[in-house]
C-alpha positions in Angstrom: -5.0 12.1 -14.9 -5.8 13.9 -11.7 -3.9 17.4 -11.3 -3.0 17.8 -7.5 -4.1 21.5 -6.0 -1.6 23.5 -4.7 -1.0 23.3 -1.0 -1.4 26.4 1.3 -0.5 27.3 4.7 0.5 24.0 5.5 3.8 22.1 7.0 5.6 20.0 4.6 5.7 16.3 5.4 6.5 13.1 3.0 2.5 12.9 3.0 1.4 16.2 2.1 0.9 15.3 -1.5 -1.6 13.1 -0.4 -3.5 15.2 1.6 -5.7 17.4 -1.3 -7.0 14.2 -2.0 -8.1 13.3 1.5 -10.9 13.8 4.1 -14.6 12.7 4.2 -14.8 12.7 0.6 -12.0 10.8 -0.5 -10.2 11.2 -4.4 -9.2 7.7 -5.2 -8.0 8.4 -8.1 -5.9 11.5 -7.2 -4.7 9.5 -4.0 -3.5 7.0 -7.0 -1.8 9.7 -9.5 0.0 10.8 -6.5 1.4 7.1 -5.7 2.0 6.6 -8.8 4.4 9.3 -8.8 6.3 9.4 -5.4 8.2 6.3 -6.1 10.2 6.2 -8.9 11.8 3.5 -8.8 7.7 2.1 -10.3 8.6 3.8 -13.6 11.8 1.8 -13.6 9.7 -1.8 -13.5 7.1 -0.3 -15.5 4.7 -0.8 -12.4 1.1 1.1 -12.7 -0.8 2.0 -9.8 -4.0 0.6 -11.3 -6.5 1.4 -8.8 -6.7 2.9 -4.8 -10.1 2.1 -3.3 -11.7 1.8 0.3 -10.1 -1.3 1.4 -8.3 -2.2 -1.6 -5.5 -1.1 -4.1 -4.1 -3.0 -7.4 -0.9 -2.6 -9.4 -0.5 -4.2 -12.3 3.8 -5.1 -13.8 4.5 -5.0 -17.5 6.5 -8.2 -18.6 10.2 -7.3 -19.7 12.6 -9.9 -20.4 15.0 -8.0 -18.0 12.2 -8.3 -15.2 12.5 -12.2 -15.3 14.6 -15.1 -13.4 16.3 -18.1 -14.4 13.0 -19.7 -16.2 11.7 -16.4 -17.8 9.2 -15.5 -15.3 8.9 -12.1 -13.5 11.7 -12.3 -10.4 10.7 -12.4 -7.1 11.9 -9.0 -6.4 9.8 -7.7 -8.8 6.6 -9.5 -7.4 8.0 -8.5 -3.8 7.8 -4.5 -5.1 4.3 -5.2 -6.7 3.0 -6.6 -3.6 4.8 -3.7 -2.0 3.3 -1.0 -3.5 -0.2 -2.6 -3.7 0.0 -2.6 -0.2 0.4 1.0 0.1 -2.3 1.7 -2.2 -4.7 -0.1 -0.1 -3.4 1.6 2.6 -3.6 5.0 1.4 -7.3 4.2 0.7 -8.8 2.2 3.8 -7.3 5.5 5.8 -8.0 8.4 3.3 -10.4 10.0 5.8 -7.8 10.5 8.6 -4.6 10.9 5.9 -4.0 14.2 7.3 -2.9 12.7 10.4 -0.4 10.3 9.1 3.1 10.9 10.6 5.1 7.5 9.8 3.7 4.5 7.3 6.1 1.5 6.4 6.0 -2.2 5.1 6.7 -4.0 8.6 6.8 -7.6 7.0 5.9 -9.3 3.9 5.7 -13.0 3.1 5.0 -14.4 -0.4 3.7 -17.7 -0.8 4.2 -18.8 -4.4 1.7 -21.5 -6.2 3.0 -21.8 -9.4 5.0 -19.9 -12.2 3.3 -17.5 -13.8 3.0 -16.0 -17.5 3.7 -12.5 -18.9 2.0 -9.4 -17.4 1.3 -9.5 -13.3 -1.2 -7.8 -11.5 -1.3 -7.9 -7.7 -4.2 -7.0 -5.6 -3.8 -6.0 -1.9 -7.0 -6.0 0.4 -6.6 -4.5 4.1 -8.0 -6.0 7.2 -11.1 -4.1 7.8 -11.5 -4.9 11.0 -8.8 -3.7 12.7 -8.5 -0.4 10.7 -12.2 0.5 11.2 -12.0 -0.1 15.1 -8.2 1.8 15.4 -9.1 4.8 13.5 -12.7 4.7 14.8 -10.7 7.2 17.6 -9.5 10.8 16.3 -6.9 11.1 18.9 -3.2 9.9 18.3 -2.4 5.9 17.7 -0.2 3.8 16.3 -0.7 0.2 15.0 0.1 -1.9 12.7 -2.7 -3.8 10.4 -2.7 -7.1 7.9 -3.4 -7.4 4.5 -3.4 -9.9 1.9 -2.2 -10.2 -1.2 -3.5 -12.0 -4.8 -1.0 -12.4 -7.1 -2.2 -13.1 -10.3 -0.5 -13.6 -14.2 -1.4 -12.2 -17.8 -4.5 -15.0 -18.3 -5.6 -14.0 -14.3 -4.1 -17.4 -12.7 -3.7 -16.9 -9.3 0.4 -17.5 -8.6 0.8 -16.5 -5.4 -0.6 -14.8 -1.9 1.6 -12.6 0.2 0.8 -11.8 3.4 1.6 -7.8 4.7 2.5 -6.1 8.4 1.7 -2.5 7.9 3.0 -0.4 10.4 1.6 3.3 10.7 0.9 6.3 13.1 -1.4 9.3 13.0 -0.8 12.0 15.3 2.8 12.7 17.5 3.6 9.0 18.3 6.8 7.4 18.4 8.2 4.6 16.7 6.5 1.2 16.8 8.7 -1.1 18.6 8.2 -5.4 19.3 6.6 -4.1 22.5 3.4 -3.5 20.2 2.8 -7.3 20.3 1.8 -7.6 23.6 -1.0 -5.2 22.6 -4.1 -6.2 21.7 -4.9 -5.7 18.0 -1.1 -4.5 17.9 -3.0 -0.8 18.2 -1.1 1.8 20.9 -3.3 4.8 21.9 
């Protein structure tokens, strides 16, 4: 496990613990620890930040009898959290060269389309629109936009179960709140 460096000099913000791990040369797996440890609410599902990369993340979610529904598979809620916080993880990865910058990041929407039940264990990759995050953050100057990624939810023996569709919803510099006004934007990006 990576050990996070102690912080000096700098102002305090929900992302700070982030930021040793940030920059040109990017610590995956110390952006990872970190995750792993900010929400703990992941401890209480037994959900594991399995991997942050450049334009992916993974969790994987232990199967527990009190995790399940009606029919003994894991609940919705606890896919909806796994999708969630793989999500983030691909986040925190695709935009670990400007994380220093972050001042707001938030789940705008999610939508889970299930294909079938699923068995035991889950794990849920999360990939990020490249596209758009590679032409927003292109810019060093202050933005805010929000960007899509898609989501494979897959059981114990790797069926696929479900995809879930993500609205991220960030900022980097001193920017306001994003607001339905962003639609009529191009890309959804506000400079």
């Amino acid at each position: 496990m990576t050990s996070m460096p102690a912080q000096t000099g700098a102002r305090s913000t929900p992302f700070s613990p982030y930021y040793p791990f940030a920059g040109e040369s990017p610590d995956y797996d110390g952006l990872r620890a970190v995750l792993q440890t900010t929400v703990p609410f992941n401890d209480l599902v037994d959900l594991t930040i399995a991997e942050v990369g450049p334009t992916a993340g993974r969790v994987t979610i232990t199967y527990r009898p009190e995790l399940t529904n009606s029919v003994g598979t894991l609940h919705a809620g606890v896919l909806f959290l796994a999708a969630d916080m793989a999500g983030a993880a691909a986040f925190l990865g695709a935009t670990a060269r400007r994380l220093r910058g972050l001042s707001m990041f938030f789940l705008r929407s999610c939508r889970i389309d299930f294909l079938k039940p699923g068995a035991g264990d889950a794990s849920v990759t999360v990939v990020m629109d490249e596209r758009l995050l590679a032409a927003a953050l292109a810019d060093p100057g202050p933005l805010r936009l929000t960007c899509d990624a898609k989501a494979y939810l897959r059981d114990s023996e790797q069926n696929l179960i479900g995809k879930a569709y993500l609205e991220l919803a960030c900022a980097f510099g001193a920017i306001g709140a994003i607001g339905a006004e962003d639609e009529s934007l191009p890309g959804h990006v506000q400079r």
